[in-house]
C-alpha positions in Angstrom: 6.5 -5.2 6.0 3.8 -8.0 5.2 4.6 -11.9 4.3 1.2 -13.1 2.3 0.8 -17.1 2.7 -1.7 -18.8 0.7 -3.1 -21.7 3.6 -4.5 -22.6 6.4 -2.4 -22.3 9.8 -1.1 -25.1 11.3 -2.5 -26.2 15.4 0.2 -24.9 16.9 0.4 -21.6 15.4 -1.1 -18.7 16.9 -3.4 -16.8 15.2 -5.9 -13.7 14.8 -8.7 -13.8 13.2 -10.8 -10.7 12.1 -14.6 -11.0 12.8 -17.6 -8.4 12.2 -19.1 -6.5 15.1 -22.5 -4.6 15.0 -21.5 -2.4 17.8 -20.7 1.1 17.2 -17.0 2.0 15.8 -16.2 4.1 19.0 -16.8 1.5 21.0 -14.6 -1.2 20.0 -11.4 -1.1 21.9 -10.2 -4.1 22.2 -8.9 -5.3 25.7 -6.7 -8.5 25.2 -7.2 -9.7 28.7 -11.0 -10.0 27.9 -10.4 -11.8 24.4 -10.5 -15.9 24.9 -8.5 -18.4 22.8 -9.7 -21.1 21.1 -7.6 -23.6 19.9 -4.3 -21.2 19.6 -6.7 -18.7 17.8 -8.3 -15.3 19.2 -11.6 -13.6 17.2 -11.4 -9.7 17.1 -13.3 -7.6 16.5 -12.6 -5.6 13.5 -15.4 -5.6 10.7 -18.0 -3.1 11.4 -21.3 -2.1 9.4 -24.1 -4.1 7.6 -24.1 -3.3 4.1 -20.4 -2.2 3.4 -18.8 -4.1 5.9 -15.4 -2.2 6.4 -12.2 -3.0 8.1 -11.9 0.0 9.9 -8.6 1.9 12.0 -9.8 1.0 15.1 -10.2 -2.7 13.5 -6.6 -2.6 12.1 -5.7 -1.1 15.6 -7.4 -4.0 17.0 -5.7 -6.8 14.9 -2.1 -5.3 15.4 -2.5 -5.3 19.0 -3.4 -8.7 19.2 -1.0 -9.6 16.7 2.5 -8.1 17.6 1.8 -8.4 21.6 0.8 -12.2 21.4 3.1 -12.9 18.3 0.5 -13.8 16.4 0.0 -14.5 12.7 -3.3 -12.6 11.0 -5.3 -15.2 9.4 -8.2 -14.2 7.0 -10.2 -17.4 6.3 -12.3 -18.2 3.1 -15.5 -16.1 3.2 -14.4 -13.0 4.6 -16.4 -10.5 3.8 -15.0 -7.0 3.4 -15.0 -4.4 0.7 -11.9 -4.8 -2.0 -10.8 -1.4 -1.8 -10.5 -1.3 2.2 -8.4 -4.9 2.1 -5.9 -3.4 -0.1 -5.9 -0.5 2.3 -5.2 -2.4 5.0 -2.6 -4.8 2.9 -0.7 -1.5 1.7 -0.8 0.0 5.6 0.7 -3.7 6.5 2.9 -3.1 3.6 4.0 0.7 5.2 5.4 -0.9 8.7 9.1 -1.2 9.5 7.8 -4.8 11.9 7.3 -7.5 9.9 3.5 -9.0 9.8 2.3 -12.4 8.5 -0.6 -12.7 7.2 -2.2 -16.3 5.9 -5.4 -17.0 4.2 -7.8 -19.4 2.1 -9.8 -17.0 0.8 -8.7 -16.5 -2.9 -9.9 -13.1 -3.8 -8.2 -12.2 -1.0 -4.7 -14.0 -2.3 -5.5 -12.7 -5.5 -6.0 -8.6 -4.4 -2.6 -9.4 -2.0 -0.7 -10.5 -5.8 -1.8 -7.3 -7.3 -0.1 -5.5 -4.8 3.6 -7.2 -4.7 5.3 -4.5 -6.9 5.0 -2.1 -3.8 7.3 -2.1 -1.7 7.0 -3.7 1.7 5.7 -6.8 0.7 8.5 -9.5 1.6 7.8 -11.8 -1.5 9.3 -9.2 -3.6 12.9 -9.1 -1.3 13.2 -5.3 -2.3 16.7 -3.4 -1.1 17.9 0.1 -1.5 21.1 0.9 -1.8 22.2 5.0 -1.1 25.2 6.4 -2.2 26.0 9.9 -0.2 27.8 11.0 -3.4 30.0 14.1 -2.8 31.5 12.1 0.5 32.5 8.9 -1.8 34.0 11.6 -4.6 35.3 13.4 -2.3 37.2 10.9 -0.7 38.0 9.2 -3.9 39.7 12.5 -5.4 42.1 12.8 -1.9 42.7 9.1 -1.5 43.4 7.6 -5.3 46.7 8.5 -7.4 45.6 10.6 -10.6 44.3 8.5 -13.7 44.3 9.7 -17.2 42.5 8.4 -20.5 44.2 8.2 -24.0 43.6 11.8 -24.4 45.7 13.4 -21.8 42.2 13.9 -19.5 41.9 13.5 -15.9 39.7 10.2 -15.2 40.2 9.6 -11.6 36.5 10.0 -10.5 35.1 8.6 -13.6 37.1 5.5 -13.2 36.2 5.0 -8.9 32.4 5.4 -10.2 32.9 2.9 -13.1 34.4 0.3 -10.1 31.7 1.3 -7.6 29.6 0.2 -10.3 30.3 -2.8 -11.1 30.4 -3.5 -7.2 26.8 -2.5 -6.9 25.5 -4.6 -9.9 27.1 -7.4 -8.6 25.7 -6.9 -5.3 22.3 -8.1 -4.0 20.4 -4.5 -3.7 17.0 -4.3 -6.1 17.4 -0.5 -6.0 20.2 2.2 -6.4 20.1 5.9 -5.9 23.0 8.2 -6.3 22.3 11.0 -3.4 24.0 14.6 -4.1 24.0 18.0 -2.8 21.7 21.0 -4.1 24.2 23.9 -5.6 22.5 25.9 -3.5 22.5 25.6 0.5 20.0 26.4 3.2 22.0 26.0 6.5 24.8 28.2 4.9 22.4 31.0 3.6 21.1 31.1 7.0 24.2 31.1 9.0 25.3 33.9 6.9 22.1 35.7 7.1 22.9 35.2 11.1 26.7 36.1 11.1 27.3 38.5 8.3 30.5 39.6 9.4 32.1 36.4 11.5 33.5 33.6 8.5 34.2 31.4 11.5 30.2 31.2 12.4 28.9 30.2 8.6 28.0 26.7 8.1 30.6 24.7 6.0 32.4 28.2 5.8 35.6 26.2 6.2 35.5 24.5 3.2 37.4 25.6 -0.1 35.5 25.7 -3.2 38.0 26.7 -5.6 39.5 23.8 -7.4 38.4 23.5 -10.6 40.0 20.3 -11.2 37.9 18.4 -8.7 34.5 20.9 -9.8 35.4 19.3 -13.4 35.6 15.6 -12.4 32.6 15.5 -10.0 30.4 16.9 -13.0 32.0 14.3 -15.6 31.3 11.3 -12.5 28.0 12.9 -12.4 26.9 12.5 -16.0 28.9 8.9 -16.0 26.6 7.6 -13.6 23.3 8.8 -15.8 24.8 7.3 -18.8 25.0 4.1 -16.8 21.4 4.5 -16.4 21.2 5.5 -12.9 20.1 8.5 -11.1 21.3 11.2 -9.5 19.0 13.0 -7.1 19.3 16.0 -5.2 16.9 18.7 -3.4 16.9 22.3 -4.1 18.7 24.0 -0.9 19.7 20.9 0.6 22.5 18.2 1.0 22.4 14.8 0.1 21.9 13.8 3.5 18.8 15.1 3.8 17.9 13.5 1.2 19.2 10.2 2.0 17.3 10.6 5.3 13.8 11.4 3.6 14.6 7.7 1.6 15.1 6.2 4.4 11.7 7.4 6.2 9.9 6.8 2.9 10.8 3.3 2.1 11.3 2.4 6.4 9.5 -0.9 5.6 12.4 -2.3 3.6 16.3 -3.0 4.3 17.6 0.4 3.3 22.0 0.8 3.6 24.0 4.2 2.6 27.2 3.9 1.5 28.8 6.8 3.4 31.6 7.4 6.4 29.2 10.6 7.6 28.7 10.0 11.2 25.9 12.3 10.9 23.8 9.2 9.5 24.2 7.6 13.0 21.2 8.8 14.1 19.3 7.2 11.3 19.8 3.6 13.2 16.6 4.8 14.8 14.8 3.1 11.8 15.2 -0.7 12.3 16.0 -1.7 8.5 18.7 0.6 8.1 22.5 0.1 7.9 25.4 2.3 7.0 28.4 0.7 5.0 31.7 2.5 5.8 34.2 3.1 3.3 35.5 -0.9 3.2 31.8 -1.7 2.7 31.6 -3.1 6.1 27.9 -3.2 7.5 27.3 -1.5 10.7 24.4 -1.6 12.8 23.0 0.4 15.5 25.8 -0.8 18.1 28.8 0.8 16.0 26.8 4.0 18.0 27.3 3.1 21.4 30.8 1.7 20.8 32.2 4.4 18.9 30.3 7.3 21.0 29.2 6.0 24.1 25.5 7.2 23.3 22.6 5.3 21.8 21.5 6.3 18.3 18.5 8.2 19.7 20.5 10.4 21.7 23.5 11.0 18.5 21.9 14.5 17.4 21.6 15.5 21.0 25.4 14.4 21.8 26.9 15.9 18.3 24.7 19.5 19.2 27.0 19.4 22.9 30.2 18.0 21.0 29.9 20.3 17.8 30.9 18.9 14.3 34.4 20.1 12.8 33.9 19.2 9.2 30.2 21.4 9.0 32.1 24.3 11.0 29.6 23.6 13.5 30.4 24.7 17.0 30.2 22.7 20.3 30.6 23.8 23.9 34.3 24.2 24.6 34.8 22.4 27.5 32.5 20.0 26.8 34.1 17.2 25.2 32.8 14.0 23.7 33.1 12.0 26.8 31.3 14.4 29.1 28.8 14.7 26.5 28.0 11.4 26.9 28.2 11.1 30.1 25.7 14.5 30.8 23.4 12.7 28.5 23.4 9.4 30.4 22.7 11.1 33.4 19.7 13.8 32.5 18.5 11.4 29.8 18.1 13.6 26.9 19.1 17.5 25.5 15.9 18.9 26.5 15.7 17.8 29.8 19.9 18.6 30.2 19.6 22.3 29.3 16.6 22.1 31.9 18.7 21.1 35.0 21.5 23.4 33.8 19.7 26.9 35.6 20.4 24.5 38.8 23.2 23.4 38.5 26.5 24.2 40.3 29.9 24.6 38.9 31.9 25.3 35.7 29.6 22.6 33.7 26.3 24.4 34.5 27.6 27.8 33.1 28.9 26.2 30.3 25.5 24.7 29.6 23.4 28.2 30.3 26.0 30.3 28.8 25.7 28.1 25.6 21.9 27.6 24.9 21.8 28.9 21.8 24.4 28.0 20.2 23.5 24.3 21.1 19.6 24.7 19.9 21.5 26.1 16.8 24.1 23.4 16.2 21.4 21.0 16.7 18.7 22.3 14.3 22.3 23.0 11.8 23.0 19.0 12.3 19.6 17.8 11.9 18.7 16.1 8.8 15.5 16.8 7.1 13.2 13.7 6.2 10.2 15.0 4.8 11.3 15.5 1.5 10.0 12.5 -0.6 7.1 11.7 -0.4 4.8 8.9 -2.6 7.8 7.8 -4.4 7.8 5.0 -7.0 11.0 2.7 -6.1 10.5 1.3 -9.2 12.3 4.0 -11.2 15.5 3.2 -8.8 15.8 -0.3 -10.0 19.5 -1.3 -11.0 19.5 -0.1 -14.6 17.1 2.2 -16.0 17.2 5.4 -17.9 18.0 8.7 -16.1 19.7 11.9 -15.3 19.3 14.8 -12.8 16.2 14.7 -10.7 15.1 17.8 -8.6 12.3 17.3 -6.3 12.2 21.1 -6.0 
């Protein structure tokens, strides 16, 4: 995320400043120890070539370094030369990180290039905020929580009316952008597991779920088409779930506050990404430490725990006889999955066979639990703002 100020930095702030070098690209690595300040300010080299003058990687490279292990603001003064096209590189790579970078400047072309580029998002002028609804868990839990609503006509509303109310919440609330996440009809894991375990129901990704009641097939597709009439959209990937979606959203927009509305502990391992939050089902805000409270593991380690502990609603399997707190506890110890089934073939006792005897099936529940998060790519945010026109998307 970048913060464009129009000005000249104060005495006592710290600063970088860019400078042009005529000494071959390769060459320039900068090594901070060897940089002197002047006056709170530190000259980098970053500008290479005669006659096009670019600001190169290993320039940006250069800057950052300085920048985010000094605290320091990035200050392009008046005069700058650099080619147009390459500043708005580097302003859309600032743009792209989840860290926040200042950058301040007296040199108006460069203020004015910066103001073409505030619709992206990423720039902190604009305040951009997404807002992803995991759709199937909030109908879902709407259909077995709420008493049955009808309209006039004798028809079954219930899911029609907790969308109208979830609504209203959202265009009262302060996100800039909305997407209503679903699942694909069609389902990769479950093809798979099926393909693997032809004759063993108990084996089959989600096999434990009932699909047969029509009443609650009827209302999600009448919520569905409520929520495009409302002029948002509903987006889903061919073969997948709505959490891999959600996931490859929150990858592709990383540099801005992104929250799902969900009570999926599987998105617990998305507090990896600094800008992300989950709201739970009273629209509390949680943050990377509901991890470590709730599971006794840090967010990076959550897809390696839930591949030992298994996941009950997915019909995932863990390893019986390993339950959550030894999980943890194995993970605290050996540091990570990888390095855990490692030390198993050495280890003593009923915890090591478990361990060997299970390798597969671990490997498999992991790759089973892991959201995808390439699946977006280039997206315009823009089409997600809070009312527009829209339907169905499919990426695929």
């Amino acid at each position: 995320m970048v913060k464009i100020v129009f000005g000249e930095p104060s005495k006592d702030q710290k600063v970088v400043v860019p400078i042009h070098s005529n000494e071959l690209y390769e060459r320039i690595v900068v090594n901070i120890q060897n940089l002197k300040e002047e006056n709170n300010c530190i000259f980098v080299p970053a500008i290479f070539g005669n006659f096009d003058q670019v600001l190169t990687r290993q320039g940006i490279y250069n800057l950052l370094h300085v920048a985010f292990l000094d605290k320091r603001i990035i200050y392009i003064p008046s005069g700058t030369k650099c080619s147009s096209q390459n500043l708005k590189d580097f302003l859309k790579f600032l743009a792209s990180l989840e860290d926040e970078v200042t950058v301040m400047t007296t040199d108006l072309a460069f203020f004015e290039l910066a103001n073409e580029l505030k619709y992206l998002p990423g720039f902190a002028d604009n305040n951009y905020s997404l807002l992803l609804v995991d759709l199937h868990n909030f109908l879902h839990r709407s259909y077995h929580a709420l008493p049955e609503r009808l309209d006039d006509k004798g028809n079954v509303i219930t899911l029609v009316h907790a969308v109208d109310a979830l609504i209203k919440w959202i265009e009262a609330s302060k996100y800039s952008h909305v997407a209503f996440c679903s699942d694909s009809k069609t389902n990769l894991r479950k093809e798979y597991t099926e393909e693997l375990f032809p004759n063993d129901q108990n084996r089959i990704y989600k096999g434990n779920r009932k699909y047969n009641d029509e009443n609650l097939k009827k209302q999600i597709n009448d919520a569905e088409k409520y929520i495009a009439q409302k002029g948002y959209k509903v987006i889903a990937v061919q073969g997948y779930e709505a959490d891999d979606v959600i996931a490859s959203f929150v990858k592709e927009f990383k540099n801005i506050p992104v929250h799902v509305y969900s009570n999926d502990k599987d998105f617990c391992s998305l507090f990896t990404y600094r800008n992300f939050r989950i709201l739970d089902k009273n629209r509390k805000i949680l943050n990377a430490d509901y991890v470590v409270q709730k599971f006794g593991v840090s967010a990076e380690l959550f897809l390696d725990f839930q591949a030992l502990v298994g996941d009950k609603a997915d019909n995932v399997p863990g390893v019986k006889g390993i339950g959550a707190k030894n999980a943890a506890k194995l993970l605290e110890t050996y540091g990570n999955l990888r390095t855990l089934l490692a030390a198993s073939y050495d280890m003593k006792g009923r915890i090591g066979e478990l361990l060997r005897n299970s390798k597969d099936d671990i490997l498999l529940s992991y790759d089973l639990i892991r959201m995808r998060s390439d699946l977006i790519h280039d997206f315009n945010i823009n089409i997600l703002k809070k009312v527009s026109n829209v339907y169905w998307i499919f990426l695929l």
